[in-house]
C-alpha positions as CSV (number, residue, x, y, z in Angstrom):
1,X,-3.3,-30.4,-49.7
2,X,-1.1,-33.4,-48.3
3,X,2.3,-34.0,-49.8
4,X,4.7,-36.8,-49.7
5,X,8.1,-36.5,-50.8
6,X,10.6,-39.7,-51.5
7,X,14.1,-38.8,-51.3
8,X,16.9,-41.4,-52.6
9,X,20.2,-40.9,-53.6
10,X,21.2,-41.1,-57.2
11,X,22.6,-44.4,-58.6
12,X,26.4,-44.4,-58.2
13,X,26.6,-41.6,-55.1
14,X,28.0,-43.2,-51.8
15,X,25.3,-44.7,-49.3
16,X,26.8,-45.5,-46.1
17,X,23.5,-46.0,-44.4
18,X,22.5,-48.3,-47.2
19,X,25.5,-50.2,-46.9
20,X,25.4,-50.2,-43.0
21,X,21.6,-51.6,-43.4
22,X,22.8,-54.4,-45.6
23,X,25.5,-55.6,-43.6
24,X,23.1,-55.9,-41.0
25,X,20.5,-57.1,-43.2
26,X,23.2,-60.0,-44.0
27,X,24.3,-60.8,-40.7
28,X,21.0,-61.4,-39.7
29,X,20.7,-64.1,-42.5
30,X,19.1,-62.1,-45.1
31,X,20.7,-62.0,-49.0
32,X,19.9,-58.4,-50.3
33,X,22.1,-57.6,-53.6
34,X,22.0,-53.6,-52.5
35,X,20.7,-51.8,-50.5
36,X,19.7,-47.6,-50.7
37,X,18.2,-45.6,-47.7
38,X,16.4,-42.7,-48.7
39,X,13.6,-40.5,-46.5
40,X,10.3,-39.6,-46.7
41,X,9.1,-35.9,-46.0
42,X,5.0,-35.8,-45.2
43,X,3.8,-31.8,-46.0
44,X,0.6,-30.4,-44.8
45,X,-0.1,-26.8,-47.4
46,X,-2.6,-24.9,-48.6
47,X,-2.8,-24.6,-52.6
48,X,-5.1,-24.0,-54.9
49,X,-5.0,-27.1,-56.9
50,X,-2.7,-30.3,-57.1
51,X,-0.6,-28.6,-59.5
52,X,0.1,-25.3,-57.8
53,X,0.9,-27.6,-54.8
54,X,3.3,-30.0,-56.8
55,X,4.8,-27.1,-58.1
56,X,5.5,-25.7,-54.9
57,X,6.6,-28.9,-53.2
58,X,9.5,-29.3,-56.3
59,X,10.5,-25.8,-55.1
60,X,11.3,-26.9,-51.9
61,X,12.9,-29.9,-52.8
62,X,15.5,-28.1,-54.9
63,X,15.9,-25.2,-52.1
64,X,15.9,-27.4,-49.4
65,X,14.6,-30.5,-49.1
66,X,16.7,-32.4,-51.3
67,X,20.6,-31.9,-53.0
68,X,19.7,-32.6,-56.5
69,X,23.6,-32.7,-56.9
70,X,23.2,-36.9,-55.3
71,X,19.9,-37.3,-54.6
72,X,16.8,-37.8,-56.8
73,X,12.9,-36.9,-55.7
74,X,9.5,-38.2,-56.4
75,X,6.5,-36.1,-54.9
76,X,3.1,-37.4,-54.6
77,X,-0.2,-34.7,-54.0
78,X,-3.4,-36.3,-52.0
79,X,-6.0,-33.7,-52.1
């Protein structure tokens, strides 16, 4: 099973990379109201089904991948 995993922080936690990337994004003469930078995690594992693998992959976000304290997670199975 594939896995993708979009990381973001939550509304109202501190993005300096966001910010950063619209600042830039303005001074190259582009108007963006706001601006969040996230990541994306791409997982290769072996499960039995998509939801033994979804489970699994929300595991891992809350151990590791993400800090559910400031940052929200969406996970997406391809079988």
């Amino acid at each position: 099973m594939r896995a993708t995993v979009l990381i973001r922080p939550k509304p109202g936690i501190l993005d300096p990379q966001g910010e950063a990337v619209g600042s830039a994004l303005g001074h190259l003469g582009f108007e963006v109201s706001g601006t969040r930078v996230g990541k994306v995690i791409d997982l290769e594992l072996d499960a039995p089904d998509a939801a033994a693998a979804k489970a699994e992959v929300e595991q891992m976000c809350e151990r590791l991948l993400a800090n559910p304290l400031i940052e929200s997670y969406e996970v997406e199975i391809v079988g």
